[in-house]
C-alpha positions as CSV (number, residue, x, y, z in Angstrom):
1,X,-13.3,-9.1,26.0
2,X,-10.1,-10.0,24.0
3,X,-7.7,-6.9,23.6
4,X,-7.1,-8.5,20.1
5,X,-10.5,-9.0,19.4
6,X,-11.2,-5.6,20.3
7,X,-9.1,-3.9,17.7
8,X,-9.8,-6.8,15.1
9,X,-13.7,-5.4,15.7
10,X,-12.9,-1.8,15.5
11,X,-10.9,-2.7,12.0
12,X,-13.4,-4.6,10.9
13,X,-15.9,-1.8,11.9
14,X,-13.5,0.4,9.5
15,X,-13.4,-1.7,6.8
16,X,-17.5,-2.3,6.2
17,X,-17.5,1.2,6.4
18,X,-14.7,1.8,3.6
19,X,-16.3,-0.8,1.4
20,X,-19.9,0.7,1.7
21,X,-18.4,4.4,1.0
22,X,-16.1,4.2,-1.8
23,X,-15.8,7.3,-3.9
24,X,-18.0,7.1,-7.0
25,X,-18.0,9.4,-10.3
26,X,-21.3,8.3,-12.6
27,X,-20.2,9.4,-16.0
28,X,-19.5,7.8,-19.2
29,X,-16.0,7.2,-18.5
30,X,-15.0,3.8,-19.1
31,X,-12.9,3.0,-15.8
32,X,-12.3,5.7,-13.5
33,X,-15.0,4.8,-11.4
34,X,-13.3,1.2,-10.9
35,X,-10.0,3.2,-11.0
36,X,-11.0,5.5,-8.0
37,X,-12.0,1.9,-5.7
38,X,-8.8,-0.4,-6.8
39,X,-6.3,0.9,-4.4
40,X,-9.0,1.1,-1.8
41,X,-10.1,-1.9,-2.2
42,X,-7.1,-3.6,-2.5
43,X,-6.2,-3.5,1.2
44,X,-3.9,-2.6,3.8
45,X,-2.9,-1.8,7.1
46,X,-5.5,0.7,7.7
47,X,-2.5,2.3,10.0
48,X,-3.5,5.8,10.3
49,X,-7.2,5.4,10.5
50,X,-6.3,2.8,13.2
51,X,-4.5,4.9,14.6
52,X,-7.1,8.0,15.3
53,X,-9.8,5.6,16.1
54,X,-7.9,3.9,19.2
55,X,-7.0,7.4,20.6
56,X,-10.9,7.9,20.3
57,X,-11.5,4.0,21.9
58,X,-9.9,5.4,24.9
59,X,-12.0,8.6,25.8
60,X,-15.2,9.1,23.6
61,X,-16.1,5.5,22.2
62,X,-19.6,6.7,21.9
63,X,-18.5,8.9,19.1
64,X,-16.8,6.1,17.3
65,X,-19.4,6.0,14.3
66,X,-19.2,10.0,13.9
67,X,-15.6,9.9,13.2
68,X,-15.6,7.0,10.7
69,X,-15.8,9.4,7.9
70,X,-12.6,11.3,9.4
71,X,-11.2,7.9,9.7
72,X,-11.8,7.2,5.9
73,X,-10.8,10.9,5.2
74,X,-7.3,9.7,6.2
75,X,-7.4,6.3,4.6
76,X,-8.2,8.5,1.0
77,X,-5.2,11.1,1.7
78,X,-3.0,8.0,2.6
79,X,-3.9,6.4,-0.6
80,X,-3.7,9.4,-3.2
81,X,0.1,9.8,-1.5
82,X,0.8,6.2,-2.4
83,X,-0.8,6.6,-6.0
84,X,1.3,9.5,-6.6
85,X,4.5,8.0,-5.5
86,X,4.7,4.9,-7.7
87,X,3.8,6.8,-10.8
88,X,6.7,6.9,-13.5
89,X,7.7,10.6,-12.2
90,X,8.6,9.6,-8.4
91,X,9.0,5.6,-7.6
92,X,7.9,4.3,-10.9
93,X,7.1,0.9,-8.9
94,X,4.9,-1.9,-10.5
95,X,2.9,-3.3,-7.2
96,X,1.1,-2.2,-4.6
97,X,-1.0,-4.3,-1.8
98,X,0.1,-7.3,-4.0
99,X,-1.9,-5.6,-6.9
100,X,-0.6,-3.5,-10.0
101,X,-0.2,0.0,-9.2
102,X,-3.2,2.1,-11.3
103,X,-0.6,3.7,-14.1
104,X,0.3,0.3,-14.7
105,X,-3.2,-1.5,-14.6
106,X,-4.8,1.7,-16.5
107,X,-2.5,4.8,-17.7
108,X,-0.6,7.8,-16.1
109,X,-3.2,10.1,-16.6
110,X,-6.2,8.1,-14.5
111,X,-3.3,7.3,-11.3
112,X,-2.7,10.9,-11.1
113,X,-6.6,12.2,-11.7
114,X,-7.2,9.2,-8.9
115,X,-4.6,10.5,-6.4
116,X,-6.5,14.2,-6.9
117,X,-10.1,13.1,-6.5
118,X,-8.8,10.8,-3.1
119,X,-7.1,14.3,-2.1
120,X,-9.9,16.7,-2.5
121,X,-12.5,13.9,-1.5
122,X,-10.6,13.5,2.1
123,X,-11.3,16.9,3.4
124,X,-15.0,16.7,1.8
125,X,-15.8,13.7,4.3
126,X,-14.4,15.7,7.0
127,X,-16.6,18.6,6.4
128,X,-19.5,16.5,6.3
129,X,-19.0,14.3,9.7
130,X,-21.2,14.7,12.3
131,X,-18.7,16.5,14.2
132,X,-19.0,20.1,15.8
133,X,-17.9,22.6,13.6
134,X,-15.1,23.7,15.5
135,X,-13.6,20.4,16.3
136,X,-13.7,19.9,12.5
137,X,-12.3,23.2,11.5
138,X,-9.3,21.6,13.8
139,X,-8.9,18.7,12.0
140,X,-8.5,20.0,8.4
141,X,-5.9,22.7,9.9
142,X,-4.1,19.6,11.6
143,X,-4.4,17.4,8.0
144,X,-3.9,20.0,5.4
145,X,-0.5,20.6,7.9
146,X,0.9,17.3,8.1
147,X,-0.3,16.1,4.7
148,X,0.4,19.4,2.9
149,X,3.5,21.4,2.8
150,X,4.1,21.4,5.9
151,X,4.7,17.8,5.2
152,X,3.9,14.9,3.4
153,X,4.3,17.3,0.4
154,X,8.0,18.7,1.5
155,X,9.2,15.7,2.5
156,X,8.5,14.4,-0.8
157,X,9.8,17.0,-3.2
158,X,13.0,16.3,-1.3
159,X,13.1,12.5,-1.5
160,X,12.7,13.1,-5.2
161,X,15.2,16.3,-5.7
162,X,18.1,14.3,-4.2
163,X,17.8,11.1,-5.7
164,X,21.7,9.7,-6.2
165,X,22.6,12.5,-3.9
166,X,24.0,11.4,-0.4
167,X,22.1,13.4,2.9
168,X,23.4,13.5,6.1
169,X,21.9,12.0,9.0
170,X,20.2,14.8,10.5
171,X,18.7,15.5,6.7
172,X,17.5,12.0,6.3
173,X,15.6,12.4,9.0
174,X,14.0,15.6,8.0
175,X,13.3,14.3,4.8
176,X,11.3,11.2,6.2
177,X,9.4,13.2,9.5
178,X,7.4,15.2,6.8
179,X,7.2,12.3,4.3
180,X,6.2,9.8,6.5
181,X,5.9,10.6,10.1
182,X,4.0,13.6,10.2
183,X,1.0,12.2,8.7
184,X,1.4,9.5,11.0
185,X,1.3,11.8,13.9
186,X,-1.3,13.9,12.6
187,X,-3.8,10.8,13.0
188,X,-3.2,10.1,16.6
189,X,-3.3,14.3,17.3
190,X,-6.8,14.2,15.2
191,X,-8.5,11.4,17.4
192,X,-7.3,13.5,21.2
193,X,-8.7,16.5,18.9
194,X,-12.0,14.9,18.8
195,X,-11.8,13.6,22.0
196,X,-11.0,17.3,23.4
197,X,-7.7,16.5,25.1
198,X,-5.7,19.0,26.8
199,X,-3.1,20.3,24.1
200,X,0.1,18.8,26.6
201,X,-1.8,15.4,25.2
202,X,-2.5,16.6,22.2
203,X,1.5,17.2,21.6
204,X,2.5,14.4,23.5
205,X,0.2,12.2,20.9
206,X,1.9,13.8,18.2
207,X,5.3,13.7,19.3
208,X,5.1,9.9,19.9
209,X,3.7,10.1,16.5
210,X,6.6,11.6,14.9
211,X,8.8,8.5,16.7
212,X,6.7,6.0,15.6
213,X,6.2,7.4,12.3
214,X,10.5,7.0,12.0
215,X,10.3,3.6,12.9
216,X,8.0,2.6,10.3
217,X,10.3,4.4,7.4
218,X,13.2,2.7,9.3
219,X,11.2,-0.6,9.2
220,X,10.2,-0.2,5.5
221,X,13.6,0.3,4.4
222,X,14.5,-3.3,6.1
223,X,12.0,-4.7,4.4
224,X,12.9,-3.3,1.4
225,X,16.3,-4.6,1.4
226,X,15.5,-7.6,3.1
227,X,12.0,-8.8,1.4
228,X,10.6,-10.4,-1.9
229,X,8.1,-8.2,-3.6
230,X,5.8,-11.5,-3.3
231,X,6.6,-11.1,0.6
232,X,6.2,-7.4,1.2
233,X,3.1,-7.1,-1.2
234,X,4.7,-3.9,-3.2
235,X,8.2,-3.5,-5.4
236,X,10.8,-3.9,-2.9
237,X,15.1,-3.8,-3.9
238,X,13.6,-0.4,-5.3
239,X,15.8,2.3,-3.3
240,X,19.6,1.9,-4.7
241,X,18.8,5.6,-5.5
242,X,17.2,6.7,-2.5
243,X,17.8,8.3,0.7
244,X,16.9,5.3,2.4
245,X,18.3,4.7,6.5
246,X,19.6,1.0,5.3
247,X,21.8,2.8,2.2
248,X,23.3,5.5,5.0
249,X,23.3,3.2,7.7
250,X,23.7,-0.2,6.3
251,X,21.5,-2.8,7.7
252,X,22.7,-3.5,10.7
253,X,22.8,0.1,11.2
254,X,19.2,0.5,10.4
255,X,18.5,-2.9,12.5
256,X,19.7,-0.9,15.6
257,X,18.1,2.8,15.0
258,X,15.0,0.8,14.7
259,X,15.4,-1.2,17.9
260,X,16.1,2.5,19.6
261,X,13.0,3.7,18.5
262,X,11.4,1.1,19.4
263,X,12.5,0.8,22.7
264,X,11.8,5.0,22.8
265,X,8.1,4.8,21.5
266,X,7.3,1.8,24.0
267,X,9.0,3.5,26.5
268,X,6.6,6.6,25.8
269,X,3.6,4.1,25.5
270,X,4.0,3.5,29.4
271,X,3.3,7.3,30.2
272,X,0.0,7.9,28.8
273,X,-3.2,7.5,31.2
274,X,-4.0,4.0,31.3
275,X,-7.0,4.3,29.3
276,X,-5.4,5.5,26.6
277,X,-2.1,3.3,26.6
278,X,-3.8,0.0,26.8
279,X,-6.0,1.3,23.6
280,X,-2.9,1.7,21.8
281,X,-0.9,-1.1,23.2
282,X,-3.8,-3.3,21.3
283,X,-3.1,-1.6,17.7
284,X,0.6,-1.1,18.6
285,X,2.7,-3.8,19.7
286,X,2.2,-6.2,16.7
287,X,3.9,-3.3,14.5
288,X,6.9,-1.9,16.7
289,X,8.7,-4.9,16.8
290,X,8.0,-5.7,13.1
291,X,11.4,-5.5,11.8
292,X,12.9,-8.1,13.8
């Protein structure tokens, strides 16, 4: 079978199963219902779900259809994060997937209830897959992590506090490994925790995860400089007061810490058993290059 057609199958897989479980609230409320869906529904890379499901492709594809509620577990906690930062308070950005961010299309007050009910609803799906207990019990610990404090949440109160305020390097980098990368690595750790990996994988997975998570941010910030809004699908020319790599590095900078990374994460690609490299080689390849 095609290696594209393989992952364009596992995607589309994904993507039934997102549209036939969207998050519901039957009450008299005029929109929220409709308000919880739009962001779902209005597309997307699918990234992190991806992401676990081709670590599980490679070991335990038997258990593909137990883990699609993990997969869409991620997809919601992705989605309340981007919710959250567009609102007026953080990014105050008008698009999102090509389509008005919710506090634009509706009010402040429905974005942020939306981001909260995709939060608390994400860790609900992965209680209820038909998973072993303990192997769930794992998962949470690795999401509530990566997607807590530990970092999504940290790596955004900083982004925000020092707005107009110049970091170093070594900060930047901080800033966007819990922002962006963590969660990132958390999905490919959550799919060899399902697949009972040794923990050297397990790390490994994450680690690479943490790389590749960099070169997206590194990658977004191109974009951003580089891209229409029409072209990237959300606001873009948005970060003159951000802690973005292209405003401390300058472009061609950026342009070369991305090819690095690159270079580093394909490099790390070629170690993994050969099951599990040519599973991620098929989601992978299209997206590491991206910038150039």
């Amino acid at each position: 079978m095609d290696k594209n057609n393989t992952m364009e199958k596992l995607l589309s897989l994904f993507e039934d199963y997102l549209l036939n479980n969207l998050p519901n609230s039957k009450t008299f409320h005029p929109y929220f219902e409709d308000a919880l869906a739009d962001m779902l529904k209005a597309g997307g890379k699918r990234f992190r779900p991806m992401l676990m499901l081709s670590v599980i492709k490679s070991n335990k594809n038997l258990l593909i259809q137990n883990c699609l509620p993990v997969a869409l577990g991620l997809e919601f906690l992705h989605t309340y994060s981007l919710i959250h930062d567009d609102l007026p308070a953080m990014d105050d950005a008008d698009l999102r997937r090509g389509f008005q961010t919710l506090h634009k299309k509706y009010d402040e007050v429905t974005a942020i209830l939306v981001g909260d009910a995709l939060n608390t609803e994400a860790f609900n799906l992965i209680a209820n897959a038909s998973l072993s207990n303990d192997i769930k019990i794992e998962l949470i610990k690795c999401l509530t992590s990566n997607g807590g404090i530990d970092g999504m949440i940290i790596g955004q109160a900083i982004d925000c506090y020092f707005e107009n305020q110049k970091l170093e390097l070594n900060q930047l980098e901080f800033l966007h490994i819990h922002k962006t990368a963590k969660l990132i690595a958390a999905s490919l750790k959550m799919g060899a925790i399902i697949c009972e990996y040794d923990l050297q994988t397990q790390e490994k997975l994450f680690n690479f995860g943490i790389n590749l998570g960099l070169l997206f941010q590194i990658q977004d910030d191109i974009i951003d400089e580089t891209c229409t809004s029409v072209q990237a699908g959300k606001t873009t020319h948005n970060d003159s007061s951000k802690n973005s790599f292209v405003n401390l590095l300058g472009l061609d900078g950026s342009i070369k810490s991305a090819d690095d990374l690159a270079l580093k994460c394909l490099e790390t690609l070629n170690t993994f058993d050969s099951n599990l490299k040519e599973s991620l080689e098929q989601l992978l390849l299209e997206y590491i290059n991206r910038h150039k």
